[in-house]
C-alpha distance (Angstrom), angle and dihedral (degrees) to the residues before:
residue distance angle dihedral
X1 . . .
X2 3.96 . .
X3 3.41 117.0 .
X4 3.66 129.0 164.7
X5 3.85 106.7 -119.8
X6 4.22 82.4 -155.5
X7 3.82 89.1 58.2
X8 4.13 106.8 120.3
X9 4.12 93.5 -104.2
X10 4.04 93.6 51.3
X11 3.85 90.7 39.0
X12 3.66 90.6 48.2
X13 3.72 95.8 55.8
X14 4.47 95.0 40.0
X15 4.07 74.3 61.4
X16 3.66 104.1 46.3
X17 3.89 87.2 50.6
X18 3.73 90.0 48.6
X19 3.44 91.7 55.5
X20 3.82 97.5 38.4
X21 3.64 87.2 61.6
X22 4.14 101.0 52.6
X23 3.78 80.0 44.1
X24 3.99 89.3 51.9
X25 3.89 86.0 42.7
X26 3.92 90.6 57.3
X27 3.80 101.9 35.4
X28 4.25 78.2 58.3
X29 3.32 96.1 54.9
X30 3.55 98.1 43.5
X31 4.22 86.6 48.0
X32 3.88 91.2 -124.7
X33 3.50 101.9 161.0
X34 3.84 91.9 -168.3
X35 3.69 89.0 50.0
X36 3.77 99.8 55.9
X37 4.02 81.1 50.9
X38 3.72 100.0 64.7
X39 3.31 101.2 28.0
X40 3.92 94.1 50.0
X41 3.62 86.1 54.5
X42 3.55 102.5 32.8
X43 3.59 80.1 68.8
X44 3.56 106.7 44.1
X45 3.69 90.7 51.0
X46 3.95 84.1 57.4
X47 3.75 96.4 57.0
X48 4.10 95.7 47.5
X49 4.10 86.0 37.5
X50 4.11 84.2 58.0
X51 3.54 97.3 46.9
X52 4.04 93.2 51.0
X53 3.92 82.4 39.6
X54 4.13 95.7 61.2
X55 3.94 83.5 38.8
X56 3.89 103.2 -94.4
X57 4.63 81.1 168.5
X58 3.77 89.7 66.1
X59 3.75 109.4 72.5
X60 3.91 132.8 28.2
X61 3.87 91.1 -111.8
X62 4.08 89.0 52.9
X63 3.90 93.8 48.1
X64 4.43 87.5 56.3
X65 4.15 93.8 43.3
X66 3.79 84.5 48.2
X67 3.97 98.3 45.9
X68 3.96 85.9 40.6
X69 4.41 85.5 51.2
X70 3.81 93.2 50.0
X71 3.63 98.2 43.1
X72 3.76 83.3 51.1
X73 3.98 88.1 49.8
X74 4.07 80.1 57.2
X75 3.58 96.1 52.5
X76 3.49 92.2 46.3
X77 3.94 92.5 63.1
X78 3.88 93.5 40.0
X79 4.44 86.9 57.1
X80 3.65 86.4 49.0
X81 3.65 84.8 76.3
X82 3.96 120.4 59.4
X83 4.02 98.7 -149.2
X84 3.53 109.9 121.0
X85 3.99 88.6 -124.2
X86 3.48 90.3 54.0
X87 4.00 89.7 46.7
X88 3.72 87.3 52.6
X89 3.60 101.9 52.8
X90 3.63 98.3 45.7
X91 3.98 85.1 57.2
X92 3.42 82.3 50.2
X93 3.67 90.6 58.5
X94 3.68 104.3 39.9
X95 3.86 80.1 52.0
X96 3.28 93.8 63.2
X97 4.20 93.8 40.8
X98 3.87 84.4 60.6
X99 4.28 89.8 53.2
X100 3.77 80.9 53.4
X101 3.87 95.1 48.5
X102 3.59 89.7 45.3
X103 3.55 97.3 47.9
X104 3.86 91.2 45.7
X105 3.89 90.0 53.5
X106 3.91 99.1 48.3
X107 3.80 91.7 42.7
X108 3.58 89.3 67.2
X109 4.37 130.0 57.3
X110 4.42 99.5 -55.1
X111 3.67 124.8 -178.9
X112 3.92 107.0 -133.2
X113 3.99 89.3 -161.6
X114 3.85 87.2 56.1
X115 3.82 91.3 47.3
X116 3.71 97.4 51.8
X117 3.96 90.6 49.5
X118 3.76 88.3 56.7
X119 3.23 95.3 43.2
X120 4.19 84.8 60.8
X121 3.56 82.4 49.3
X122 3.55 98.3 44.6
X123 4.05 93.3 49.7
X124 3.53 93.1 56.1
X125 3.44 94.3 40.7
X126 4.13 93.3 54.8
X127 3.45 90.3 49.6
X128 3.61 100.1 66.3
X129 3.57 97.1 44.4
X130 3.80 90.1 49.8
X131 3.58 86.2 51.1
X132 3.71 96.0 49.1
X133 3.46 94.3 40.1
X134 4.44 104.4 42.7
X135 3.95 95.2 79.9
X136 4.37 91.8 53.5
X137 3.90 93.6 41.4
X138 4.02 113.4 93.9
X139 3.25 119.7 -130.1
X140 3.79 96.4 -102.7
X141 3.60 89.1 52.7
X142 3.62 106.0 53.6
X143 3.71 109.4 86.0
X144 4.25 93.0 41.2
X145 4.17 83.7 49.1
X146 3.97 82.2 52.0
X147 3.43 100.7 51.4
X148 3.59 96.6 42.6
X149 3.52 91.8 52.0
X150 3.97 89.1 49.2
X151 4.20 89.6 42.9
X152 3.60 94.1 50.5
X153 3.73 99.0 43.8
X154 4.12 92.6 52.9
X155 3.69 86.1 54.9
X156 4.16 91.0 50.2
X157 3.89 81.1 48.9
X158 3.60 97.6 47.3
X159 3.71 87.9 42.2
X160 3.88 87.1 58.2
X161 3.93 91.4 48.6
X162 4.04 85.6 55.7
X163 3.69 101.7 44.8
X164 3.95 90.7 46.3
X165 3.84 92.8 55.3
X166 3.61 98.8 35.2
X167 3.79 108.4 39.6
X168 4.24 92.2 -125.8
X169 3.68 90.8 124.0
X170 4.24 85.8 165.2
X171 3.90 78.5 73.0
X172 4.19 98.0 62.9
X173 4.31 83.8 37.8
X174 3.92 92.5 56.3
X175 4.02 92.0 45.0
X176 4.17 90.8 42.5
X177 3.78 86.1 49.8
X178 3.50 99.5 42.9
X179 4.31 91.6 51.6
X180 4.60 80.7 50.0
X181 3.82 82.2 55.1
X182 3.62 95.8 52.3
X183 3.98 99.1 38.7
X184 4.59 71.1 62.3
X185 3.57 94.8 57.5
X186 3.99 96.0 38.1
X187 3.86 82.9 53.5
X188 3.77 93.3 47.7
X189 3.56 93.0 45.1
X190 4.20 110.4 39.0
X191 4.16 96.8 15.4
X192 3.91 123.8 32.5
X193 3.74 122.8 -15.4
X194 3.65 111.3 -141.7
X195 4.11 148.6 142.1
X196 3.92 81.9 -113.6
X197 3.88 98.9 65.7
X198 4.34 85.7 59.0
X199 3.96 90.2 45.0
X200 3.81 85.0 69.8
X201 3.95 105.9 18.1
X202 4.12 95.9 57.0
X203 3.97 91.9 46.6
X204 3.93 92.3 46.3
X205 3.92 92.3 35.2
X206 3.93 95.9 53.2
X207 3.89 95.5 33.5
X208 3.73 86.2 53.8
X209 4.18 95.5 44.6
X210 3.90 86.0 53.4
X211 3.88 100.4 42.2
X212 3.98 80.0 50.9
X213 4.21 89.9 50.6
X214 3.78 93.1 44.5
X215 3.81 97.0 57.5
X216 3.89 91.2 62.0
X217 3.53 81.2 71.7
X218 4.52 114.2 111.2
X219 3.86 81.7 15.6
X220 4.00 103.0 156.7
């Protein structure tokens, strides 16, 4: 199914979202709790409302970005919330989004030379934030924080094998941007709460979520 993602419907929601998240940015720093609601999920529901808009239902590879996008949608409601529980399910749910990535990326053409280079990359890469992370991270939190980490690397690395054999490099810039936006809630979480850790994670956290909708786009 081809459909142009500049088309008035897909345009329409890349927009909305856009606008969601400078609204989300202000209703933060003005501490309106009620604000960071709707325009958290005003957003969201832009991102999974593009992919079904360019036809994410038609084509194995669409069905996984748009599973990923709605469990994402769920995590995004469970962090709205600053309960541990709630903490721990939505990791639990972006966890699962990243499976979904992953197996939307390696169902489709994926360079295995590509992969293992990231996976150098990716290795290093893990290390240090383990390392910078380990002496912030409760004890109850370490080995979920570890697995995420792990989960959502393989799916940047699978990402990379996908974009390298089938020239949709928006594919490896959504996953790369979506692993920035989490090293912005880790930070805001475990290491030092501020208004500056969502000036960068909702801009590379939304940009990433749409970059990931758009490439279900001319899926057969």
């Amino acid at each position: 199914m081809n459909i142009d993602p500049t088309a008035p419907l897909p345009a329409a929601l890349t927009l909305g979202c856009l606008a969601c998240v400078a609204g989300l940015l202000l209703a933060d720093r003005a501490g309106s709790g009620w604000g960071r609601v709707v325009m958290k999920l005003g957003a969201s529901s832009c991102f999974v409302g593009l992919a079904l808009a360019l036809g994410a239902t038609g084509s194995g590879f669409g069905q996984a970005v748009l599973a990923a996008l709605l469990l994402g949608w769920l995590g995004d409601a469970l962090l709205l919330s600053h309960r541990p529980q709630a903490f721990m399910a939505g990791l639990g749910a972006f966890l699962l989004s990243h499976l979904c990535f992953a197996a939307a990326f390696l169902g489709g053409p994926a360079s295995g030379g590509a992969m293992a280079v990231a996976m150098l990359g990716a290795l290093a890469f893990g290390s240090g934030v383990l390392r910078w992370l380990g002496p912030h991270v409760p004890a109850g939190f370490r080995w979920p924080v570890r697995a995420y980490v792990v989960v959502i690397l393989a799916m940047c690395i699978a990402a990379a094998g996908h974009a390298s054999a089938s020239g949709r490099w928006a594919v490896l810039v959504g996953a790369l941007l979506f692993a920035a936006s989490d090293l912005a809630v880790a930070r805001d979480r475990f290491v030092q709460p501020g208004f500056v850790n969502r000036l960068w994670g909702w801009p590379t956290y939304f940009a990433a979520q749409l970059l990931l909708a758009g490439s279900v786009a001319g899926r057969a």
